[in-house]
N, C-alpha and C positions, 0 to 999 in steps of 0.2 A: 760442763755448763753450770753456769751459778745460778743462785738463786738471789735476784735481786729485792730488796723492798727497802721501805723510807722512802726520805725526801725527796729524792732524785731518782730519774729515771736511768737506765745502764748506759746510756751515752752519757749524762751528767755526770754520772760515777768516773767513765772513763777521761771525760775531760778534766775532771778534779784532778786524780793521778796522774795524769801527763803535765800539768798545769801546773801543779804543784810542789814545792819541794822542801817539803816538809817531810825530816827521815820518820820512816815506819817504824811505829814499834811493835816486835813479834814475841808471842809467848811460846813456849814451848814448855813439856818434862823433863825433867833430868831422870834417870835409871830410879831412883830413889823414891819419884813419884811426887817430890815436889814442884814447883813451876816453878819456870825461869823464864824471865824479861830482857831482851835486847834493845837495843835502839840503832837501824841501820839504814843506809841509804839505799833507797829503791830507783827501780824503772819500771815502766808499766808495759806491756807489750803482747799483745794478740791474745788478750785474755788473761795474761797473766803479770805477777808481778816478780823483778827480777834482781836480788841482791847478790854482793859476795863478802866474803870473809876469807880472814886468813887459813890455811886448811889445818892449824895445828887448837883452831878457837874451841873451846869447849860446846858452842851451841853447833858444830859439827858434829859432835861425838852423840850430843843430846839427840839430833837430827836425825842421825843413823841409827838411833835406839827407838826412836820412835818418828816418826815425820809428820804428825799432826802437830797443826800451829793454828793461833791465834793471831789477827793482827788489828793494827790501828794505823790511819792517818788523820789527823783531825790540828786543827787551827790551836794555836796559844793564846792566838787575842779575839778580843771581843770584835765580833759576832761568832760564836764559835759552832764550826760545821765541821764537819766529818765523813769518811767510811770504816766502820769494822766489821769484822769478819771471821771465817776461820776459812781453813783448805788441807792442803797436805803437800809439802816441800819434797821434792826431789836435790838433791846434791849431785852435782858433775865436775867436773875438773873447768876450772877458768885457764886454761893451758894460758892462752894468749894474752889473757890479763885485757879481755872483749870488754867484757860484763863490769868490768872497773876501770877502766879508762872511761865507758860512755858515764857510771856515774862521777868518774871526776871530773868531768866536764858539766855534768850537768848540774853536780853542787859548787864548784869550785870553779866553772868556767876554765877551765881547761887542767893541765898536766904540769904548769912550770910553778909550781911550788915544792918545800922542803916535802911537805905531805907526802904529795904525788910521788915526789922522787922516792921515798922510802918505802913505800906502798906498792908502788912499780918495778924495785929491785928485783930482778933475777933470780936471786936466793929463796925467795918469797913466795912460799907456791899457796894461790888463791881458789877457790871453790866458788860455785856458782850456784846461788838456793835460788831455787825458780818454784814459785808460789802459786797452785792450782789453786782460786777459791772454790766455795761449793757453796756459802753461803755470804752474801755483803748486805749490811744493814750503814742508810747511808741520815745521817741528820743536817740538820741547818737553822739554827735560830737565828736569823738575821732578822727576819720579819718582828718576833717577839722581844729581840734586845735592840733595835734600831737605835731607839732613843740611852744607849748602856752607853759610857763609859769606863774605862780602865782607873778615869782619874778621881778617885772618889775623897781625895781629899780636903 
């Protein structure tokens, strides 16, 4: 169960992520004890959040050493809102390549691109990080940058 606070209430929260497709950025450690930054595509689902990667990527190995993460999704452009967080990832096998077909569809609108094709190769064995939060801290300055532009010059 998370713990929600900010702007938005846990439904807000959840309709942001479902809504949204803006990829997640996750932190994690490396063994060494310094942090490490990704940038990956999510999906939001029954409380949790649900990406994959390839199984030979380094933030699997980081994963397996430690499975506490940080995360973000938050807007580029003005009015800028958000959720972050932290939790703890679990790793499983994406045998079926489930977990990354629904995100190629849902960044890329479907599977028939060069992407997809090489992403979805056979050869290619995918992992599935599936993201407990335990805390989500959600913002939104719309109200306070209404009158902002991007074009200031």
């Amino acid at each position: 169960m998370s713990d929600f606070r900010g702007a938005w209430s846990e439904s807000e929260v959840e309709t942001f992520f479902q809504e949204t497709t803006i990829p997640i950025r996750l932190a994690t450690q490396r063994p060494d004890g310094s942090l490490w930054l990704v940038t990956l595509w999510y999906r939001y689902r029954e409380g949790t959040l649900e990406c994959a990667t390839g199984a030979n990527a380094a933030l699997v190995r980081f994963l397996r050493n430690d499975p506490a993460v940080a995360f973000e999704v938050s807007t580029n452009d003005v009015p800028y809102r958000g959720v972050r967080g932290n939790g703890t990832a679990t790793l499983a096998p994406d045998t079926d390549k489930t977990v990354l077909r629904a995100l190629l569809e849902r960044y890329l609108g479907g599977t028939d691109s060069a992407l997809a094709t090489w992403l979805l190769d056979d050869d290619r064995e995918e992992i599935r990080i599936r993201i407990d939060p335990h805390e989500i801290y959600s913002w939104d300055y719309s109200e306070r940058m209404a009158d902002s532009s991007e074009d200031t010059a």
